[in-house]
TIRO-249494 format. One record per residue (C-alpha): residue number from 1; residue in three letters; x, y, z. Coordinates in nm, 4 decimals, always signed. Each point is the difference from the previous one (the first is absolute). Layout:
! residues N
PT     i    aa          u          v          w
PT   NUM   ALA          X          Y          Z
...
END
This chain:
! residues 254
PT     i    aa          u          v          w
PT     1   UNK    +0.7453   -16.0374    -4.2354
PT     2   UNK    -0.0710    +0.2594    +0.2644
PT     3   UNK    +0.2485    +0.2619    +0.1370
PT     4   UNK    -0.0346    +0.2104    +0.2576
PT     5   UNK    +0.2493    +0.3195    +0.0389
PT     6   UNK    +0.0558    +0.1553    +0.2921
PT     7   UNK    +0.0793    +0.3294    -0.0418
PT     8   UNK    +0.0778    +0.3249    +0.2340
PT     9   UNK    -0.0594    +0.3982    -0.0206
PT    10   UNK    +0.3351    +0.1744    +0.0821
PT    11   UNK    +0.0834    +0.3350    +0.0191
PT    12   UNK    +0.2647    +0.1247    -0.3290
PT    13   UNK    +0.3437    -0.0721    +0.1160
PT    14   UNK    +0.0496    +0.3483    -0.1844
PT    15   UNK    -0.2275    +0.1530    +0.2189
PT    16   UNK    +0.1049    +0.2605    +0.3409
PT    17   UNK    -0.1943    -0.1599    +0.2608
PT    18   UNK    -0.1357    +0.1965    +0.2819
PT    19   UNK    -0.0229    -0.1095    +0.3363
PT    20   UNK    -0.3258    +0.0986    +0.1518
PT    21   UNK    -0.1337    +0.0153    +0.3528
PT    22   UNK    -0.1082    -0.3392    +0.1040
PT    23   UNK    +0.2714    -0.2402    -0.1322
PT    24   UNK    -0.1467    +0.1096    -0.3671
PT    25   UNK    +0.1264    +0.1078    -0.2871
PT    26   UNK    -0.1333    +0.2578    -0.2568
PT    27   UNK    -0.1789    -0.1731    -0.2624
PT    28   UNK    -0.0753    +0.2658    -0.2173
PT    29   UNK    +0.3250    -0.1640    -0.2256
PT    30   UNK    +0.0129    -0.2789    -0.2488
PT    31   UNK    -0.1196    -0.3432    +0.0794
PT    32   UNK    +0.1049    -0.2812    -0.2238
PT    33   UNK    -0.0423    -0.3677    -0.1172
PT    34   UNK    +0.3038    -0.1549    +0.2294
PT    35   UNK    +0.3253    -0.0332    -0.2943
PT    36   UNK    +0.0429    -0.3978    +0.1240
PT    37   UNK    -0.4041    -0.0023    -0.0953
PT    38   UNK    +0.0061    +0.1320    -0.3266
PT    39   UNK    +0.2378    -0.3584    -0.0814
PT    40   UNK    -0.2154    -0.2145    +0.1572
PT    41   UNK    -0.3269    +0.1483    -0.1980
PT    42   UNK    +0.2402    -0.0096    -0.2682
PT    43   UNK    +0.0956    -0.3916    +0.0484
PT    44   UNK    -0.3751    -0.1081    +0.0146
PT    45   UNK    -0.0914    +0.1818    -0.3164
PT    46   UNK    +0.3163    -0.1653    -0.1769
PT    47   UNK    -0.1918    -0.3520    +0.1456
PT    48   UNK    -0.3117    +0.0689    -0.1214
PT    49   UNK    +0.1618    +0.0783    -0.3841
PT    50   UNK    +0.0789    -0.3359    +0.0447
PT    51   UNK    -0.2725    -0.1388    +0.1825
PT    52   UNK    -0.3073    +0.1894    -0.1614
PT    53   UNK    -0.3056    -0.1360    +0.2266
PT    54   UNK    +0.2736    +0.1644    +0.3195
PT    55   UNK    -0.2392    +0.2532    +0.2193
PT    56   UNK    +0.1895    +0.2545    +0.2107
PT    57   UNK    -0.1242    +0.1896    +0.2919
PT    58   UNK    +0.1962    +0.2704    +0.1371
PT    59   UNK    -0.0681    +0.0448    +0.4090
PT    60   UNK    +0.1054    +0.3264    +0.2049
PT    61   UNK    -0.0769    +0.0677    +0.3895
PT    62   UNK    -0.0065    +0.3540    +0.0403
PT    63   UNK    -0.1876    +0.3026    -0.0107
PT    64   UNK    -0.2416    +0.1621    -0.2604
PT    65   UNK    +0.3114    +0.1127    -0.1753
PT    66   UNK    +0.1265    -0.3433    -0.0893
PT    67   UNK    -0.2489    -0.0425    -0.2389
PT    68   UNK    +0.1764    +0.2182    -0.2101
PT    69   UNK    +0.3177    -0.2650    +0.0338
PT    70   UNK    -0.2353    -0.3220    -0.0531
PT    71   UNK    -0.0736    +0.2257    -0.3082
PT    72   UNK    +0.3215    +0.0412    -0.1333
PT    73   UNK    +0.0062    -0.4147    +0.0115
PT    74   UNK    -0.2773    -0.0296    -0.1843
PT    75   UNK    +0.1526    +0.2391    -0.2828
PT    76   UNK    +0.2953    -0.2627    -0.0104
PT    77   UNK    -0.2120    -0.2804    -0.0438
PT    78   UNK    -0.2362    -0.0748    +0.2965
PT    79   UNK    -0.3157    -0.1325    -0.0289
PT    80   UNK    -0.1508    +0.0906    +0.3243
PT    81   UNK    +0.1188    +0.1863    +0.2773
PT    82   UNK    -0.1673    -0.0376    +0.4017
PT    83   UNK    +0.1323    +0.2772    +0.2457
PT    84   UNK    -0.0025    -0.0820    +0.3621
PT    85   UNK    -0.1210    +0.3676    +0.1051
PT    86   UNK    +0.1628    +0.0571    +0.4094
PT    87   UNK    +0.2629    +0.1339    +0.1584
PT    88   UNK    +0.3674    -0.1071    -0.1366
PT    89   UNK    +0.0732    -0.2711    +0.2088
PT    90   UNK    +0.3892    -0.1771    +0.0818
PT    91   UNK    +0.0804    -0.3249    -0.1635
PT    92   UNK    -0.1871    -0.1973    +0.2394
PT    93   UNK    -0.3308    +0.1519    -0.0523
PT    94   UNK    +0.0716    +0.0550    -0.3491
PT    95   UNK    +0.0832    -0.3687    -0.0761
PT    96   UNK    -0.3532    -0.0980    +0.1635
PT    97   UNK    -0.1912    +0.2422    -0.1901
PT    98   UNK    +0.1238    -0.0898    -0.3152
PT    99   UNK    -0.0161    -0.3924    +0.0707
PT   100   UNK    -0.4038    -0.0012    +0.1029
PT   101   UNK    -0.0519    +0.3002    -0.2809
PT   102   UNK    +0.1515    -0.2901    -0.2340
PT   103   UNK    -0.2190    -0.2884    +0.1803
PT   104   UNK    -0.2958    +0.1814    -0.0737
PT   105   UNK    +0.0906    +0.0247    -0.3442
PT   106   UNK    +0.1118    -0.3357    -0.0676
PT   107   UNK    +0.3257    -0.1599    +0.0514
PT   108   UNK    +0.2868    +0.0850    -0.3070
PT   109   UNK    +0.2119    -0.2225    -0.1603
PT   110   UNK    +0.2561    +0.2193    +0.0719
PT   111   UNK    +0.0580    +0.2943    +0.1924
PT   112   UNK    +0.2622    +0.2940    -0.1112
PT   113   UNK    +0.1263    +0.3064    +0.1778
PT   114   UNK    +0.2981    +0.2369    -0.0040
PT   115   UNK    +0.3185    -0.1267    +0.2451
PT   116   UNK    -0.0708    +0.3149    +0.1824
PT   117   UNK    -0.1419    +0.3331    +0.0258
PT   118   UNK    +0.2054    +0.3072    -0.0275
PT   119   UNK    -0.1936    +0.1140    +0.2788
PT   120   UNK    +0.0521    -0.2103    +0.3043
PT   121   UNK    +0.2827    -0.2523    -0.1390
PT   122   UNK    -0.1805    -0.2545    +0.2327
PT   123   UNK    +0.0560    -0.3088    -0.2300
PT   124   UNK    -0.2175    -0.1388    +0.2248
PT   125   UNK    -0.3958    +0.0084    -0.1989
PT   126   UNK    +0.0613    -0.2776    -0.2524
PT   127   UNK    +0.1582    -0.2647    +0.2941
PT   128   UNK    -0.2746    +0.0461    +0.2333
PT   129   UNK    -0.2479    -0.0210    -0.3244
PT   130   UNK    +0.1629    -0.3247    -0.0422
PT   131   UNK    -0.0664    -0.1141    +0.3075
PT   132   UNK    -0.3444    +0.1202    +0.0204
PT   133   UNK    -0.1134    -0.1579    -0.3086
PT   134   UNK    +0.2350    -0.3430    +0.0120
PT   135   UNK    +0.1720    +0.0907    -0.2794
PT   136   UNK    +0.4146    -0.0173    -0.0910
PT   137   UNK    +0.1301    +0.3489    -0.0055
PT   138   UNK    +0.3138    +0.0578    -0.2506
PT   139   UNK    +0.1076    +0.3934    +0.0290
PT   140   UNK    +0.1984    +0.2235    -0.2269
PT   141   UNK    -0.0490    -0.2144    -0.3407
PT   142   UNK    +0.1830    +0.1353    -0.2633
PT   143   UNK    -0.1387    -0.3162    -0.1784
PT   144   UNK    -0.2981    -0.1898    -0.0016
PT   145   UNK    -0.0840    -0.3003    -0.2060
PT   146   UNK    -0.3334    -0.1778    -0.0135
PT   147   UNK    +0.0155    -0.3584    -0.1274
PT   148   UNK    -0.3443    -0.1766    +0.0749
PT   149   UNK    -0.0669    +0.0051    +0.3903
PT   150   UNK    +0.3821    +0.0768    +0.0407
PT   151   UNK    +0.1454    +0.3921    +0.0277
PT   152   UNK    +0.3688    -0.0161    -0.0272
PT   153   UNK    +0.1381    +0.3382    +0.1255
PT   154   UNK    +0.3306    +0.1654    +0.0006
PT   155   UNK    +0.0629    +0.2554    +0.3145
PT   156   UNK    +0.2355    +0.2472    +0.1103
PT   157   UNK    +0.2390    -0.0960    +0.2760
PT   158   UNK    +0.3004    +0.1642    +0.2411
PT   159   UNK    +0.2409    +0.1118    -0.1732
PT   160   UNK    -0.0979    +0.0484    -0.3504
PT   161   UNK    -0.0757    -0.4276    -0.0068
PT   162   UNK    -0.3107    -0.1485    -0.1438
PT   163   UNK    -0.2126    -0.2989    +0.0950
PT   164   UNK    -0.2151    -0.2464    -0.1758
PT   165   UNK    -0.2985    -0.1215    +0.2015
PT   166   UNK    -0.2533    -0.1942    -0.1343
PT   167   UNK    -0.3938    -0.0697    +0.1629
PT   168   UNK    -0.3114    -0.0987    -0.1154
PT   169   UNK    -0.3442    +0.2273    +0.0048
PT   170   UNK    -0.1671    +0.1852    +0.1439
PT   171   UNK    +0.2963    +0.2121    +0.1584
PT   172   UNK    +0.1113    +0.3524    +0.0265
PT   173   UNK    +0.2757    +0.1907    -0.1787
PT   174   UNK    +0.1480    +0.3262    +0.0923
PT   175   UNK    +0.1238    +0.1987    -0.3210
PT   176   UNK    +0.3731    +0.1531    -0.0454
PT   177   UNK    +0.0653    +0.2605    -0.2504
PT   178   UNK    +0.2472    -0.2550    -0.2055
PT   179   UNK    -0.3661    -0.2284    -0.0626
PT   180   UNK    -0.1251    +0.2345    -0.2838
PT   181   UNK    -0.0149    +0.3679    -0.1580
PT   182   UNK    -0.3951    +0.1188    +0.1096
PT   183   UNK    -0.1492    +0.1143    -0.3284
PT   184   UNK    -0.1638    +0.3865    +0.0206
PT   185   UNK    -0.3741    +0.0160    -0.0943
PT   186   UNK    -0.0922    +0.1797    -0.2258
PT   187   UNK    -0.2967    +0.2474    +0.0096
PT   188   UNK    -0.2348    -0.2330    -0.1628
PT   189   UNK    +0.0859    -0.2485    +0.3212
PT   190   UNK    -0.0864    +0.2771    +0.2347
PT   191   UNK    -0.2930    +0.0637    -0.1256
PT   192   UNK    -0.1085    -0.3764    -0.0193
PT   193   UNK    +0.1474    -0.0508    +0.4208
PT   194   UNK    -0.2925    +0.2405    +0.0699
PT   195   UNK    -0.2704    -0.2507    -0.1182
PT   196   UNK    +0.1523    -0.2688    +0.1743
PT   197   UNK    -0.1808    -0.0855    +0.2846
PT   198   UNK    +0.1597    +0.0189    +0.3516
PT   199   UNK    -0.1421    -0.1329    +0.3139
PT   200   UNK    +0.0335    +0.2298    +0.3077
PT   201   UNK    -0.0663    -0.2259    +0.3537
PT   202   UNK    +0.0344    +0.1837    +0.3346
PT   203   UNK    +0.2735    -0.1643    +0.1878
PT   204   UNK    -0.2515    -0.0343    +0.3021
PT   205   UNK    -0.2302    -0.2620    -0.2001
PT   206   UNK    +0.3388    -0.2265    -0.0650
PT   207   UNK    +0.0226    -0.2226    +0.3156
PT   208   UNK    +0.3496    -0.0405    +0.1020
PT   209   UNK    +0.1863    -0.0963    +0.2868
PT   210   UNK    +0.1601    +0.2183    +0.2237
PT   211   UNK    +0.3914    -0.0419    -0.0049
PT   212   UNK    +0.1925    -0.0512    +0.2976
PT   213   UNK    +0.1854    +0.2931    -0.0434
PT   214   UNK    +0.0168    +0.2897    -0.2453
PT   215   UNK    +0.2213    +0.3167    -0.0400
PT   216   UNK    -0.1123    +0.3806    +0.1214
PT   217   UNK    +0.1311    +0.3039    -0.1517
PT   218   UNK    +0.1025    +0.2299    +0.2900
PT   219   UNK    +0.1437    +0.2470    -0.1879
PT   220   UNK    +0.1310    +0.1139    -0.3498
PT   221   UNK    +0.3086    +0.2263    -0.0380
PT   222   UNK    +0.2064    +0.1090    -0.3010
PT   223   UNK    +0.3454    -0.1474    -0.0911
PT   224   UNK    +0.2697    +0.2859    +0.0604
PT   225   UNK    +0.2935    -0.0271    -0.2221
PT   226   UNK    +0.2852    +0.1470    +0.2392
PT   227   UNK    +0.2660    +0.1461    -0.2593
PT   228   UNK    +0.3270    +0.1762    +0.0225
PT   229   UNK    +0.2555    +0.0759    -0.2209
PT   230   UNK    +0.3663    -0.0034    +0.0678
PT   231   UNK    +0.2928    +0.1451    -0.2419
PT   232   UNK    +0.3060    -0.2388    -0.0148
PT   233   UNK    +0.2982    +0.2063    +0.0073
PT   234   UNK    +0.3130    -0.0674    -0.1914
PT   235   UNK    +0.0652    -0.0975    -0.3738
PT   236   UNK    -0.2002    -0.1119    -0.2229
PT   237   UNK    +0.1712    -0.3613    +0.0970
PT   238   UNK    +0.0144    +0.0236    +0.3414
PT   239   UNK    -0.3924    +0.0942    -0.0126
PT   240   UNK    -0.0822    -0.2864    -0.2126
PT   241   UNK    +0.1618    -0.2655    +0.2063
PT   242   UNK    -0.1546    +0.1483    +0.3254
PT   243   UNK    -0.3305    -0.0196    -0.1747
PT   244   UNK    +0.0236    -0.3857    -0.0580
PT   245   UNK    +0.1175    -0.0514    +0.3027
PT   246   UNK    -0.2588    +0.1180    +0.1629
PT   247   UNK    -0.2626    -0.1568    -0.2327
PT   248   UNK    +0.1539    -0.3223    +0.0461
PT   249   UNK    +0.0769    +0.0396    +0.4017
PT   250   UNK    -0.3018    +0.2613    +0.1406
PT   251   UNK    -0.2552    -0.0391    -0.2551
PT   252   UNK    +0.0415    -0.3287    -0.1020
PT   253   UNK    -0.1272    +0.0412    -0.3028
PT   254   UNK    +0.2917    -0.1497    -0.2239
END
């Protein structure tokens, strides 16, 4: 079996980001293998424990600095890691680089990603990877089961439900945080990831189509949390009931 796992470089959700001149950020912070990512590197290791003869190649589009991500897959487990070296591109262009990176490589048996990146929230990549590569697309998996040619897998729904969808391979599956518990690598692992080979292919020498449309970042600006504080008078009571009432009524929160 062959897996391919789609992975993203994300700045640390722990990290101040700095909005720069330009509709840029500061990147002199911590970048990161996306959290989603790190289950569905996780998931394809767990496949090929069962499935020895499994190869998995980890794929990035992104600057020289995602090699260091595509790295961090490779101490989990990867194989093989091939960087798509341009510009970050939106969902669009990101889907299209990753499906003719993965033609030239040779088509998976199955195709895994995280359900989203803590980045953009998009939820968009793995759909339009679908569609790109005619394959069935099940997202958030908390469960996947491979029987033969069949992947059973059990996804998050509205509203705290699950469902059970079933579809043969190839296909793509978007990882939840419920699907597994990512093991750490140990030092020995890192040092191995940095013999691994990892192909680096200009995103100009990938022939893709154009989309239709796309999405422009005009301009970045940091949230503002607007806070006040406000002393309820009266006892200690009267406060407490005001309190809930206006959780419950102004807030809505309760």
């Amino acid at each position: 079996m062959k897996i391919h796992v789609c992975v993203k470089h994300v700045p640390d959700s722990a990290a101040t980001i700095t909005v720069m001149a330009g509709g840029r950020i500061d990147e002199n912070i911590t970048f990161l293998l996306n959290p989603y990512d790190e289950n569905a590197v996780e998931e394809a290791v767990r496949i090929r424990e069962r499935l020895p003869d499994t190869e998995i190649v980890a794929l990035t589009v992104g600057g020289e600095d995602a090699a260091c991500t595509l790295r961090s897959a490779l101490a989990m487990g990867a194989d093989r890691g091939i960087l798509v070296a341009g510009d970050v591109f939106d969902s669009r262009r990101t889907a299209r680089y990753l499906a003719a990176a993965i033609r030239r490589d040779g088509l998976p048996d199955l195709v895994l990603t995280g359900k989203l990146s803590i980045d953009a929230v998009g939820c968009q990549t793995m759909f339009r990877l679908g569609a790109l590569l005619d394959m069935p697309v099940v997202n958030a998996a908390t469960a996947l089961t491979l029987e033969g040619r069949r992947v059973v897998a059990e996804c998050e729904a509205a509203g705290g439900g699950r469902l059970v969808m079933e579809t043969g391979l190839p296909c793509v599956a978007g990882a939840a945080k419920g699907l597994n518990a990512p093991r750490y690598p140990t030092f020995p692992d890192i040092v191995k990831a940095r013999k691994k080979p990892v192909e680096t292919i200009a995103a100009g020498e990938l022939a893709i189509d154009a989309p239709a449309g796309g999405v422009e970042v005009l301009a970045l600006e940091p949230a503002v949390q607007q806070r006040r504080g406000e002393v309820l008078e009266g006892s200690a009571r009267e406060a407490v009931k005001a309190l809930v009432q206006r959780l419950r009524e102004v807030e809505r929160v309760i």
